[in-house]
N, C-alpha and C positions, 0 to 999 in steps of 0.2 A: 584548357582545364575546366571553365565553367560550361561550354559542353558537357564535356563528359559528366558534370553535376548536374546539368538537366535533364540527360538521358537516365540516370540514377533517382533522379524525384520522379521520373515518368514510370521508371518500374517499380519504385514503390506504392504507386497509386493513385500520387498526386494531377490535377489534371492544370500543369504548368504550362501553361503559353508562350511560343517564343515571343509575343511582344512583351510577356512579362520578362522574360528573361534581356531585350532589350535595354527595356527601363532599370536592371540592374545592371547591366552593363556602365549604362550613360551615369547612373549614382557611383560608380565607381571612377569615372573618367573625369567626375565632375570630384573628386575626392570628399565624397560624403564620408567614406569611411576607407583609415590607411593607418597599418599597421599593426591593425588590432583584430583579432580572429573575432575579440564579443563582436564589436562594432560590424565585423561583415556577417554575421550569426542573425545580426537582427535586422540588419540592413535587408539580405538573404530573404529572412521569412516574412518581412515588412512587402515585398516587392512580389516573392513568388507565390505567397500560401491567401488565398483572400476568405478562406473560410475558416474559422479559429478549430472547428471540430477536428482539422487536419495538421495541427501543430506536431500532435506527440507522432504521425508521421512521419513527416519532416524532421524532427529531433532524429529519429532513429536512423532516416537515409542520410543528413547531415552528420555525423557524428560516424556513421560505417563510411562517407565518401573521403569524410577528411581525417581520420584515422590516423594517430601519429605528429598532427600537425600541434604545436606547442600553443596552449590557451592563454591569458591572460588572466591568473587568477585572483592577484592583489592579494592583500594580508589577511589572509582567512588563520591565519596560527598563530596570531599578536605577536607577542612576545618571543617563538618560538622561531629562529633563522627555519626557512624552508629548507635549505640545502643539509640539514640535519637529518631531515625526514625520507632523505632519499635512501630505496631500499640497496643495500651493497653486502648484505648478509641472508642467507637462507638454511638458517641452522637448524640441522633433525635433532631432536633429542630419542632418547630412548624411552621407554613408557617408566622405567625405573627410575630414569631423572625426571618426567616429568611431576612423578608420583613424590620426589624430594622437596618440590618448589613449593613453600606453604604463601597463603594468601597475608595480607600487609595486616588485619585484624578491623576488618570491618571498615564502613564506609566514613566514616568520620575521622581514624587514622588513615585509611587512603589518601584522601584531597587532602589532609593535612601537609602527609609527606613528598604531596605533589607541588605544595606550596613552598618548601623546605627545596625539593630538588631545582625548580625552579630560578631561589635563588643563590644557590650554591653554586650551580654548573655552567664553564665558561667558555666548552668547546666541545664538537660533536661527537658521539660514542656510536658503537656500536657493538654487537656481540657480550653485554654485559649482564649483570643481574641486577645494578642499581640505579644506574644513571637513566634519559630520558635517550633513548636511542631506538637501534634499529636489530633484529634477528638477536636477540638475551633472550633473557629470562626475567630483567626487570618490569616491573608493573606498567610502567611508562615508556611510550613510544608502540612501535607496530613492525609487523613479519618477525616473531618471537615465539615465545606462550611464556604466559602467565595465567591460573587458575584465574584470577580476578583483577584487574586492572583495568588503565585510562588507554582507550586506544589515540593514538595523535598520529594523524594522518595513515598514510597506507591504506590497506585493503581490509575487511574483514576476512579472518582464515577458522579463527577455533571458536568465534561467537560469544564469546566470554567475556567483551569489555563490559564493566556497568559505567562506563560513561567515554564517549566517541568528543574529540576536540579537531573538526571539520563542518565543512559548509557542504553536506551534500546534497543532490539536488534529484528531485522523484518526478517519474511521470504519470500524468492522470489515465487510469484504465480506459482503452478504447473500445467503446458501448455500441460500434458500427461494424461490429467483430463479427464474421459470417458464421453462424453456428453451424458447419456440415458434420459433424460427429455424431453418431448415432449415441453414445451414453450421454450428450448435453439435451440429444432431444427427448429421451429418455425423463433425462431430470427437467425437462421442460411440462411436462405430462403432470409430475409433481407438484409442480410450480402451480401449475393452470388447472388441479382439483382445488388447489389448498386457495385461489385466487377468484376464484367463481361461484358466487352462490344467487342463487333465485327459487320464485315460487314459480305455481303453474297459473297464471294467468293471462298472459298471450296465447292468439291464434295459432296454433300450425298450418298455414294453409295448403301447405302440400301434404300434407299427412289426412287432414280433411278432404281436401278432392279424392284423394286416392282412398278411401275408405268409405265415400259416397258414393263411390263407380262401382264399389264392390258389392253392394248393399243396393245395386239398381235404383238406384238416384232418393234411396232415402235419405236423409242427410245426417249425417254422423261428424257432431262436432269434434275436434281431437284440439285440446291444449298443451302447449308445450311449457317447460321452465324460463321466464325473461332472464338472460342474461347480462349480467352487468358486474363490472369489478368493485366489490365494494372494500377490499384488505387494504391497508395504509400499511403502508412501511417503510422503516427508517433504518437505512444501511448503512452501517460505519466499516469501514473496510482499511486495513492496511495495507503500508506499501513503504517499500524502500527495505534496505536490510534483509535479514533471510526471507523476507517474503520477494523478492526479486527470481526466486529459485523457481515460486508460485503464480507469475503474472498470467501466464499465459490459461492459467484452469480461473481465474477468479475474471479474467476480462468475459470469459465466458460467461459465467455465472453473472457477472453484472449486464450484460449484454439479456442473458435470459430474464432477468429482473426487470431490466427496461422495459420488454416487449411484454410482460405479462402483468405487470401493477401500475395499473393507470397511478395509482396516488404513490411514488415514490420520491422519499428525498433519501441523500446519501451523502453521508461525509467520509473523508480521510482521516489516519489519525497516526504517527508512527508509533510498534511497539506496543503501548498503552494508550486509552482514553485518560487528558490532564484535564484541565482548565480551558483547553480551546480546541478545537478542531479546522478543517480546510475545506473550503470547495474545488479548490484548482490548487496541484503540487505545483506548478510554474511557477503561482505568486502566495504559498502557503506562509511564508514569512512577513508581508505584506499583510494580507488577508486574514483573517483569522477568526472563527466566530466564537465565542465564547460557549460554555457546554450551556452556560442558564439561558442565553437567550437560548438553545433549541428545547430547552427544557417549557419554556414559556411559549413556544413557535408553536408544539407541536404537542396537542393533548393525548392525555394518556390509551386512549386506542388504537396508537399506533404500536405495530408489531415491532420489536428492535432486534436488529440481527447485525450480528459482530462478525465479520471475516476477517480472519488472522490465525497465524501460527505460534502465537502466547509462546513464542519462545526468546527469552529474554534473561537479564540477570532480575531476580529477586528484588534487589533494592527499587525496581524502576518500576513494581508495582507498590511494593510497601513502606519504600522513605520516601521522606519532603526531600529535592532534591532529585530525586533520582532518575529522572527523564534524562537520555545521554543527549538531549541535543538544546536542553534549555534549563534554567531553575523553576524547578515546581517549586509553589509556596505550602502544598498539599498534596498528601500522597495521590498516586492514582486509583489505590485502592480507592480514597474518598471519593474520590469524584465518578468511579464504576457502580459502587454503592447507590451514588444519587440516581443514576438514570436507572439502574434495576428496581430502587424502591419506585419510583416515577410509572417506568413503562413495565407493568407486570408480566407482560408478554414479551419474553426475551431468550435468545439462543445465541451460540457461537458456534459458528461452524469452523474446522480446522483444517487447514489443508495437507498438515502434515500425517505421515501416519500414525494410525491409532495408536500400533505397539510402540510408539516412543517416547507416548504422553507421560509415563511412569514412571521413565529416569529423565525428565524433566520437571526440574522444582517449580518454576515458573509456571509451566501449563497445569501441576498440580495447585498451585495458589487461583489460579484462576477460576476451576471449577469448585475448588472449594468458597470463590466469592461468588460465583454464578447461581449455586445450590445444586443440588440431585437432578443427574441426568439433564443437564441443556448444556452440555457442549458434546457436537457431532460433530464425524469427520467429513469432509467435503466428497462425500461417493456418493453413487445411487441410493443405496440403504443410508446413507447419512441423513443425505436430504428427505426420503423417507418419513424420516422419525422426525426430524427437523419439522417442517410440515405439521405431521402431528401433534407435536410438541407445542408449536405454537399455537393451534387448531381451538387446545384445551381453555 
């Protein structure tokens, strides 16, 4: 079996040694780790991966080799039995019954009533409108609909929870990503007008020879522009959630980022910018950097560029609380505010399409916190104007 898992990290890319794969062997025989999928996960990338650049990798050949095999997840849903959460219902409604189901009346009766169903209920449901189950119509629980609700475990299907009760866990964009697409090298072009600036005060010396040979050795100096990157920019990018639908155009885009802005830093953030952002989705729970230290890290000539698809509920830009994966003490609105009053030079580019921005409330709260024209969509002409935009 771990064969055929070495031959599996060898075509995803990694360049795994059978002596490392030995040394995993012997940690197994020596029972480093037994009976637990985490413990050989880490045991696994401890032994075979010796460059951390090549984790999210290995996450993605580990997780495709062992596919199906049961994790050890421990109590990520307190209070909540797991075997409640399991899906055993996949109910259609009709658009007529969805269009009956009204919302619980805002965010503050929401979690009220989530605190009430909590401790009323004493065995698991499903197919309901009220309880805390599975395929209803109730607010609570997941594979259902509900206009507005707590999603608890499951999968995201209609995007509509304002607040998620799970541990889930995001990987960091791989910036080693081979750009062979003609519209990334395209938006590379963009990149590296908007990333280059110089005067004419260096030599040309090929341009000089050749222009002295032409002129029969009279000597014709020729100066060129010195090139040097002088744009700073600060990248917040999202990840996890519907931008998961997106990774593949933004590893690009961050990939073209690397290679073009000597002075780049970049954080994570999900959904919205709160109170903290990440460097590493591995250890984003651990890790954490507060928005005022980068506010104080990083002076305000730095370019700010927001990647995300600003599609989310409402509450999780405009109430305290409303982040679905933590307690905000302050809206995100505030805290969007600070770094736009901060970094004047600010854009968001979106990866969703343009024509959807318009029956989305969300992505309309955001360009109305952003101001007039800076949010673009992530195309050629996006980037484009993006560019521009920031140019100003």
């Amino acid at each position: 079996m771990l064969f055929g898992f070495f031959f599996a990290l060898r075509e995803a890319g990694l360049k795994t040694s059978l002596s490392e794969l030995l040394t995993l062997l012997d940690a197994l025989f020596r029972h480093v780790a037994v009976f637990s999928m985490d413990d050989f996960y880490h045991l696994a990338r401890t032994t075979l991966v010796k460059d951390e650049t090549q984790f999210d990798r290995f996450d993605r050949a580990f997780a495709a080799y062992f596919k199906g095999v049961e994790n050890a997840v421990g109590d990520l849903h307190g209070r909540i039995p797991e075997e409640w959460l399991r899906q055993a219902v996949d109910r259609l409604l009709s658009e007529e019954e969805k269009r009956k189901i009204q919302a619980l009346g805002g965010w503050d009766k929401l979690m009220e009533t989530l605190k009430k169903r909590l401790e009323e209920q004493q065995g698991r449901h499903q197919g309901g409108s009220k309880w805390i189950g599975t395929g209803g119509t109730s607010p609570f629980g997941h594979s259902g609909y509900n206009p507005e609700g707590i999603r608890i475990g499951g999968e995201s299907r209609h995007r509509r929870a304002v607040k998620v009760w799970e541990r889930r866990e995001y990987r960091n964009l791989d910036d080693s990503l081979e750009l062979g697409l003609r519209n990334i090298k395209l938006a590379l072009r963009r990149l590296r007008r908007f990333a280059r600036e110089g005067a004419s005060e260096i030599l040309d010396l090929d341009d000089t020879i050749r222009r002295t040979a032409r002129n029969a050795g009279w000597l014709d100096i020729r100066m060129m522009p010195e090139r040097h990157n002088a744009v700073k920019v600060l990248l917040f990018l999202d990840v996890g959630g519907s931008m998961d639908a997106h990774v593949h155009t933004c590893e690009e885009l961050f990939s073209a980022c690397r290679t073009e802005f000597k002075h780049l830093e970049y954080y994570y953030f999900h959904n919205f910018v709160y109170e903290s952002v990440w460097k590493d989705n591995h250890r984003r729970h651990a890790e954490r950097v507060p928005v005022f230290d980068v506010l104080h890290r990083y002076p305000p000539d730095y370019k700010l560029i927001f990647v995300g698809d600003a599609t989310m509920s409402p509450y999780e830009i405009m109430s305290p609380g409303g982040s679905v994966e933590h307690w905000n003490e302050q809206a995100g609105a505030v805290w969007f505010q600070r770094l736009l009053d901060y970094y004047p030079h600010a854009i968001w580019l979106n990866p969703e399409r343009e024509g959807n921005w318009e029956h989305t409330p969300s992505v309309q709260l955001t360009q109305e916190l952003l101001g007039k024209d800076r949010m673009f969509p992530l195309t050629l002409a996006g980037l484009d104007g993006a560019m521009r935009r920031l140019g100003h």
